[in-house]
C-alpha positions in Angstrom: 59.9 28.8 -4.0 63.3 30.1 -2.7 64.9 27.0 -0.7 67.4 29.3 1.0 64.9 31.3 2.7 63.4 28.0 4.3 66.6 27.1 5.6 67.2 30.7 7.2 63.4 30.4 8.5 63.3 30.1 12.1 61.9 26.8 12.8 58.2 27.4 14.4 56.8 27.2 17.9 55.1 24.0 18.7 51.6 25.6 18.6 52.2 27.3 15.5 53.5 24.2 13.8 50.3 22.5 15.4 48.1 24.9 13.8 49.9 24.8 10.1 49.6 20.9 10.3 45.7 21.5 11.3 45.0 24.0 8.8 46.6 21.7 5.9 44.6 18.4 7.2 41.5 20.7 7.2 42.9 21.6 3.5 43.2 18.3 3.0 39.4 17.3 4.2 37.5 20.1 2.0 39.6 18.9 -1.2 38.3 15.6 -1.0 34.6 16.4 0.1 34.6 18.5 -2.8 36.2 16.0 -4.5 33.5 13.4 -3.8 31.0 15.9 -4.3 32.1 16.5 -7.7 31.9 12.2 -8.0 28.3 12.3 -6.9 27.3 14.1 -9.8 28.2 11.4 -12.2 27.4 8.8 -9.2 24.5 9.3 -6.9 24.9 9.2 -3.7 21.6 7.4 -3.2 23.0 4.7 -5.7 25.7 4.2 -3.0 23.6 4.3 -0.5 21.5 0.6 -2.1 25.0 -1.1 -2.2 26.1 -0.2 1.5 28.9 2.1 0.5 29.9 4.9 2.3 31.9 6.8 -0.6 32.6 6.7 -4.0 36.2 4.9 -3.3 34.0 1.7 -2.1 32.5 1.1 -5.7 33.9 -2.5 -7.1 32.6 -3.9 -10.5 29.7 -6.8 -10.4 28.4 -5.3 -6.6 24.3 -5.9 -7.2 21.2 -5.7 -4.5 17.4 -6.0 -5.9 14.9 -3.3 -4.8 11.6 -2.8 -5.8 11.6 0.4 -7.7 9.4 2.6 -9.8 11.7 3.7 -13.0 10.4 6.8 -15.0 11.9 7.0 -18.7 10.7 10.9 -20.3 12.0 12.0 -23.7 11.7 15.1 -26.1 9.1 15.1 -28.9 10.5 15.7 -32.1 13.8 16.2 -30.9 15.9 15.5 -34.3 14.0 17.8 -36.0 14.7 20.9 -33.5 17.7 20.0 -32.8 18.6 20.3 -37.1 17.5 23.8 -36.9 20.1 24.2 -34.3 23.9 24.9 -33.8 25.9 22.1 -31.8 26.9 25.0 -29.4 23.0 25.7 -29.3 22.6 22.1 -28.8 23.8 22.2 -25.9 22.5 25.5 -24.1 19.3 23.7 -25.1 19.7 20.7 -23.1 21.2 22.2 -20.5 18.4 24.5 -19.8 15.7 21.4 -20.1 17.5 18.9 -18.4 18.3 21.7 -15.5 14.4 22.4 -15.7 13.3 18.8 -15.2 16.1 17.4 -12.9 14.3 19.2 -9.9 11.3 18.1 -9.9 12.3 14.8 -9.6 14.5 14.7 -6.1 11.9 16.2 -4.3 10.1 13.3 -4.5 12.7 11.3 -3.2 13.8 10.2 -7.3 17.3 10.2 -8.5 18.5 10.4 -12.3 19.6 7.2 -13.2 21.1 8.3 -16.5 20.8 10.8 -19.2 20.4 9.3 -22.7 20.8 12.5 -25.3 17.4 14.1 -24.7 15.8 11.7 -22.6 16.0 10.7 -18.7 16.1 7.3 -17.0 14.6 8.2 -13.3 14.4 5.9 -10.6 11.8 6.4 -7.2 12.6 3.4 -4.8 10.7 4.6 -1.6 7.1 4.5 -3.2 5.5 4.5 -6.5 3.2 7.3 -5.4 6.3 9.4 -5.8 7.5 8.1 -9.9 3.7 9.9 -10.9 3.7 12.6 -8.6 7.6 13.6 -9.6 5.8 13.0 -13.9 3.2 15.3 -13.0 5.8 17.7 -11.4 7.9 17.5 -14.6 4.9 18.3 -16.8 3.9 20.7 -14.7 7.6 23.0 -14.9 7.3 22.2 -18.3 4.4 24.3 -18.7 6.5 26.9 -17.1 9.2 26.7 -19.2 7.7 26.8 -22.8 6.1 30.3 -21.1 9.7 31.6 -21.5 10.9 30.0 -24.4 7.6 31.4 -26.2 8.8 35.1 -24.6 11.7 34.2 -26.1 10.8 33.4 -29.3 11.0 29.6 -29.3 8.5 26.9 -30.2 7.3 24.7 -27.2 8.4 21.7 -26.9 6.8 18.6 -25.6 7.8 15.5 -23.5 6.6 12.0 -22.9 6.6 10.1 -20.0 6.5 5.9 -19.2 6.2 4.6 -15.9 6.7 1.0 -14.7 7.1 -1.0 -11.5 8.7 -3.3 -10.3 11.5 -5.7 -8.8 15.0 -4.1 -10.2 18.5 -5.6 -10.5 21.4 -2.5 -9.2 24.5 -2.7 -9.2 27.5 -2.0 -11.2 28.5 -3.0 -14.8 31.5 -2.9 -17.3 35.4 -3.4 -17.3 38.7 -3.0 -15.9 39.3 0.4 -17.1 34.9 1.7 -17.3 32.5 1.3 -15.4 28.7 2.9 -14.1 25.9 1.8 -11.7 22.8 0.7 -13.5 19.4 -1.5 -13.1 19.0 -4.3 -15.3 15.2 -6.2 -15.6 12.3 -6.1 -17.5 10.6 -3.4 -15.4 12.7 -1.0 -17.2 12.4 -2.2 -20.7 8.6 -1.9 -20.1 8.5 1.5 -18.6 10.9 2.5 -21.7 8.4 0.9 -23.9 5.3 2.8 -22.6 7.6 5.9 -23.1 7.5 5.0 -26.6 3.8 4.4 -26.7 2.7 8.0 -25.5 3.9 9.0 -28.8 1.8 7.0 -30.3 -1.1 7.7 -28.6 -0.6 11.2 -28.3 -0.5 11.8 -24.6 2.2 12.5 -22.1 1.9 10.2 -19.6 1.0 6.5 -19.6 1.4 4.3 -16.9 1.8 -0.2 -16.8 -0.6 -1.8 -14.4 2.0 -2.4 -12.5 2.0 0.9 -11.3 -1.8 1.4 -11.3 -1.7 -1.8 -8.8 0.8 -0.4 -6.4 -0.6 2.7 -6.2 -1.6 4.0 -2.4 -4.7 5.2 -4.1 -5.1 5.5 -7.7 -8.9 7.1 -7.4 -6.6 10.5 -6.2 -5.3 10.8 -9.9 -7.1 10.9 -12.9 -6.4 7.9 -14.6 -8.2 5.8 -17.7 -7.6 2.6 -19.3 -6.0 3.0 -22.8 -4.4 0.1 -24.3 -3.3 -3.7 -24.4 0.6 -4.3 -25.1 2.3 -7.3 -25.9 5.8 -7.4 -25.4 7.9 -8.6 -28.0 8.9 -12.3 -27.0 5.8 -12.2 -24.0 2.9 -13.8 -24.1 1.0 -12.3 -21.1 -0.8 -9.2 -22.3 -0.1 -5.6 -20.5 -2.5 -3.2 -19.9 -1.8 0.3 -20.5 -3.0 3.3 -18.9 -3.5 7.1 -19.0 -2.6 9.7 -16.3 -4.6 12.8 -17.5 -4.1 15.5 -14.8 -1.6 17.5 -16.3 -3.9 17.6 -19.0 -5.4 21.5 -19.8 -8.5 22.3 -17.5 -10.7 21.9 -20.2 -9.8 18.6 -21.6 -8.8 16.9 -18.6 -12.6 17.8 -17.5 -13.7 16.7 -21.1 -11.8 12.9 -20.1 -13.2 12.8 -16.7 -16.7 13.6 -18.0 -16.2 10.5 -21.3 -14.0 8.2 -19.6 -16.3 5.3 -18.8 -17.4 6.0 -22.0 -14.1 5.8 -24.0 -13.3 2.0 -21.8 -16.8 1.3 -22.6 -15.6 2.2 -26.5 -12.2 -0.1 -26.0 -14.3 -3.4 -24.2 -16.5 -3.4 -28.1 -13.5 -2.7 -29.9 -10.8 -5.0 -28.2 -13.9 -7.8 -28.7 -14.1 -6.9 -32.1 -17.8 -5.3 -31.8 -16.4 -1.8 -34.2 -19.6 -0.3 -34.6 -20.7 -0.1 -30.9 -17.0 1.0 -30.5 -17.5 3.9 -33.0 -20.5 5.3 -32.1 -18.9 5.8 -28.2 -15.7 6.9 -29.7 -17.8 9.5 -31.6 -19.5 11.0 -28.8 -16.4 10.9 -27.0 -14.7 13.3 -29.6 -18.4 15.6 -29.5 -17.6 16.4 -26.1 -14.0 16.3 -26.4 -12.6 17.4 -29.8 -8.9 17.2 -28.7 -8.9 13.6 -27.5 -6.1 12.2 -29.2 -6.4 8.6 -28.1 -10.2 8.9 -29.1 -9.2 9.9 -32.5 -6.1 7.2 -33.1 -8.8 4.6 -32.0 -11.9 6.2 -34.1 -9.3 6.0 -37.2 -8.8 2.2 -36.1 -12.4 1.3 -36.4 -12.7 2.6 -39.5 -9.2 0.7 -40.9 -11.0 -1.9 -39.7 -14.8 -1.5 -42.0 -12.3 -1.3 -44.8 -9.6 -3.8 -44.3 -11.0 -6.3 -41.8 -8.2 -5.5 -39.3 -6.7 -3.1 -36.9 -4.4 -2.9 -34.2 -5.1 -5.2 -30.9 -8.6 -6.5 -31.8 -7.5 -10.3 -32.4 -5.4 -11.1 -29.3 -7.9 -9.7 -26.7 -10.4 -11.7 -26.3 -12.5 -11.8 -23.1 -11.2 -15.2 -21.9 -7.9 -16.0 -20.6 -6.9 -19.9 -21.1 -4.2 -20.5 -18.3 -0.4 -21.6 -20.5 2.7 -23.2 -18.7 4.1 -20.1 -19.5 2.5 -18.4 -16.9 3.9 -20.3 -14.1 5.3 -18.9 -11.1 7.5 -22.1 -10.1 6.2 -23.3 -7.2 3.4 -26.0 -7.8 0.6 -25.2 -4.9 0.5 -21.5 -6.0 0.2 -22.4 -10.1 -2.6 -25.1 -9.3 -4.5 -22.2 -7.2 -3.7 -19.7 -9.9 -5.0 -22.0 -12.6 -8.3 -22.6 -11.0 -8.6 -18.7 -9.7 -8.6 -18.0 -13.5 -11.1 -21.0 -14.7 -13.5 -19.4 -12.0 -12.8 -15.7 -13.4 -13.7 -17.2 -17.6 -16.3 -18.4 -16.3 -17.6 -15.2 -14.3 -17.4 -13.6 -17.5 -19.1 -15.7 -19.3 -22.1 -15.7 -16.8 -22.0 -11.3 -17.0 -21.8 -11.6 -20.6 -25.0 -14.2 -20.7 -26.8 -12.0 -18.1 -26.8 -14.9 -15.6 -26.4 -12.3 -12.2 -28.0 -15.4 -10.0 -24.3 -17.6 -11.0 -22.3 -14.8 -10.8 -23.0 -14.3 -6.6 -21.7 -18.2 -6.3 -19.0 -17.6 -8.9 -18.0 -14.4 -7.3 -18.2 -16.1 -3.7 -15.8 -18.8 -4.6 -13.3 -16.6 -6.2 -13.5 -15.0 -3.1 -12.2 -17.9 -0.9 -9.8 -19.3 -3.3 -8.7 -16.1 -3.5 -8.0 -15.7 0.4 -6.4 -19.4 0.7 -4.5 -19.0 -2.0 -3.1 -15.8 -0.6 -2.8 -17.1 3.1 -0.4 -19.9 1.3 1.5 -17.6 0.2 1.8 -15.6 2.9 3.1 -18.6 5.0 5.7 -19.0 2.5 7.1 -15.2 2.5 7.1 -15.1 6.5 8.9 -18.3 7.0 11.2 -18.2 4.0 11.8 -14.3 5.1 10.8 -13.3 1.8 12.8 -9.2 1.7 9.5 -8.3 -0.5 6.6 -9.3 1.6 5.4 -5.4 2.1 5.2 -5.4 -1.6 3.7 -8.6 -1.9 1.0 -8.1 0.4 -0.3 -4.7 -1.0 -1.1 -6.6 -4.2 -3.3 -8.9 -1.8 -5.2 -6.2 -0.8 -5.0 -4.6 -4.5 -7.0 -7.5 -5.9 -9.2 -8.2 -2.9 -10.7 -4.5 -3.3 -10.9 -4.9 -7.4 -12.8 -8.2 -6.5 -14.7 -6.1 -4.2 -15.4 -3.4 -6.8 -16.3 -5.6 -9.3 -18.7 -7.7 -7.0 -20.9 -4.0 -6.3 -21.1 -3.6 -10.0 -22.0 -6.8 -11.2 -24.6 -6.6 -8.8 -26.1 -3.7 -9.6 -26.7 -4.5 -13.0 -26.3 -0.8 -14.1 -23.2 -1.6 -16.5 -22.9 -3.2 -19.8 -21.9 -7.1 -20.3 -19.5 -6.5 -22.4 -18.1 -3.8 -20.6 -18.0 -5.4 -17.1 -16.9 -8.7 -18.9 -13.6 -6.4 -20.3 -13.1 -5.0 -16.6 -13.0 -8.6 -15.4 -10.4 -9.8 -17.3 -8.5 -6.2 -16.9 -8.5 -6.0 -13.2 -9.2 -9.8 -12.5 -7.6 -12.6 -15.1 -4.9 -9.9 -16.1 -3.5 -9.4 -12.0 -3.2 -13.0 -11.8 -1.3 -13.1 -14.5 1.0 -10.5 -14.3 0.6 -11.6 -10.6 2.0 -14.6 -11.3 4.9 -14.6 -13.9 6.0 -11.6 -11.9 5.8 -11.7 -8.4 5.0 -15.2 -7.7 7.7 -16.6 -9.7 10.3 -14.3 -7.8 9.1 -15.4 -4.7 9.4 -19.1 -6.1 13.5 -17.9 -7.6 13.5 -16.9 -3.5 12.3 -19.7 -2.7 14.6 -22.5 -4.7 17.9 -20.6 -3.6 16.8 -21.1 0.1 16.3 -24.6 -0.1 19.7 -25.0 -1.8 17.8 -26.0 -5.0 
């Protein structure tokens, strides 16, 4: 710039210098909303938006809020191995173009990436968990899709698999002076990466906790079957696992609809330990659905099982739940009504088991109203304590109230098998109040000490 010929310049008019000054502030303005546009790629602006913060420049190290959120973990099949037959630079395009594939289909649904983790995604949905399986399906969906043109192309299809958990999540911010990155810290994650994990093994693409299944709006709108017992590492309370089949090809997910009370009929026998009544169901499962992979995983189980004497799962599920310490939620009046809630539930399956429908109408009627005390207690507890979960906590009220409903029609009926509605008692029954317990309970009761100063 020649410094001479801004001396020599003529000084401007007032309005003219006015609108130079406006046109560089406006300059100004765009640079850094582009600026903090650029930031909320790396940092979403929903993130911000659960720790109050109006921009990016507001972000401090150890900020944290708790939300009840539905986290989504989906990862690439076989992804080492394609990615050997590739080129870095290849690498790369390849991602890319996945990543750029699936990203979409998850913010309509009101999701937000939490993190990418080489070829796998960490989502997060914190407005309802109707919206984690519906943004999955979505994702399996454009999938679909996409291996249309990569097979045009000349490519091999790839495959995903999905895990989906809920529940109450720590966010906030972690690291150093120098680095740092929002994240969500609890055991709801590890679990939904852990059923992630588990659709590998089982051979589907989308599995679901209970967790999920419970806070549902309506699970009967999705096409969903019970497909395994978990135990985390270091837990003792068992969780159940289930299947989301209606991404599944026409034909096969008609093939599951048609055998699926047959294939939970098939996992009651063999989580009991009955493998030949298992087999025979898990055979006629695979007749009228040849591609059941789960079917086949658990056929090959029963027969490990004739030869060896053992298999997967079988020993640590039986059909009684003896209530442990470890189960506690904290507060005394709600563990005393939980541990007589699930004396009352061994002992309604011991009655279906035995055939004894005239004891089960009493059992049933006085799980009922220990069942609605026990929740009204509670309930008094959130509302004057000003519980920030009480939404939450009442839907799984009402969740176990209509599975106690449910259960109550089909005991009655006497259509179903003991064994069978014995399994679905402890599934939808013993393992709720569980779970129930050690999860939601005791973080009421964590609530509940810090209020009282304790």
């Amino acid at each position: 710039m020649n410094t001479a010929s801004l001396i020599d310049s003529p000084p401007l008019a007032p309005e003219q210098e006015i609108a130079r000054l406006k046109a560089e502030l406006a300059d100004v303005r765009q640079q850094l909303a582009d600026t903090e546009k650029a930031f909320g790629r790396f940092v979403p602006r929903q993130f911000l938006n659960f720790l109050s913060i109006d921009n990016i420049r507001g972000v401090r190290l150890g900020m944290q809020t708790e939300r009840k959120m539905t986290i989504l973990f989906a990862d690439i099949r076989n992804f080492t191995g394609l990615s050997e037959s590739m080129t870095p630079q290849e690498n790369f395009d390849f991602m890319n173009s996945y990543l750029s594939q699936m990203e979409p289909m998850i913010v309509p649904f009101r999701g937000l990436v939490d993190k990418y983790i080489g070829d796998a995604i960490m989502a997060l949905f914190p407005e309802s968990t109707d919206d984690g399986v519906q943004g999955a399906l979505a994702m399996l969906e454009r999938l679909d899709r996409y291996n249309l043109g990569r097979a045009r192309a000349g490519y091999v299809p790839i495959r995903i698999g999905i895990g989906i958990n809920t529940g109450i999540v720590m966010l906030g911010t972690v690291g150093g002076i120098g680095r740092m990155e929002g994240t969500v810290i609890s055991d709801a994650v590890n679990l939904a990466s852990r059923l992630e994990g588990m659709s590998k093994v089982y051979g589907v693409p989308l599995l679901i906790s209970e967790h999920t299944l419970h806070s549902l709006e309506d699970p009967a709108r999705y096409c969903i079957r019970f497909l395994a017992r978990s135990r985390v590492k270091g837990k003792q309370e068992a969780q159940s696992v289930y299947e989301v089949f209606d991404a599944d090809p026409p034909i096969m997910k008609a093939a599951k609809r048609r055998t699926r009370k047959r294939f939970e009929e098939a996992l009651a026998f063999y989580f009991v330990g009955d493998i030949s009544r298992a087999r025979s169901r898990l055979v006629r499962c695979l007749e009228d659905a040849p591609g059941d992979a789960p079917a086949a995983l658990y056929l090959a189980r029963c027969d490990e099982y004739l030869r060896n004497g053992h298999a997967e799962g079988i020993e640590d599920n039986e059909l009684s739940q003896i209530w442990s310490e470890e189960y506690s939620s904290g507060v005394a009046e709600i563990d005393s009504q939980h541990r007589s809630l699930l004396s009352q539930m061994n002992a309604l399956a011991i009655a279906v088991r035995e055939a004894r429908i005239g004891d089960t109408v009493s059992i049933l009627a006085l799980i009922e109203k220990e069942a609605q005390q026990q929740f009204a207690v509670e309930e008094v507890l959130m509302q004057e304590s000003r519980y920030p979960f009480l939404a939450e906590h009442l839907h799984q009220h009402r969740r176990f109230q209509e599975n106690l409903s449910r259960l109550s029609d089909e005991i009655s009926s006497e259509a179903e098998n003991p064994v069978y509605m014995a399994f679905r008692i402890k599934l939808l029954l013993m393992d709720w109040t569980i779970n129930h317990s050690t999860k939601t309970d005791r973080h009421l009761g964590h609530h509940l000490k810090s209020r009282s100063g304790g």
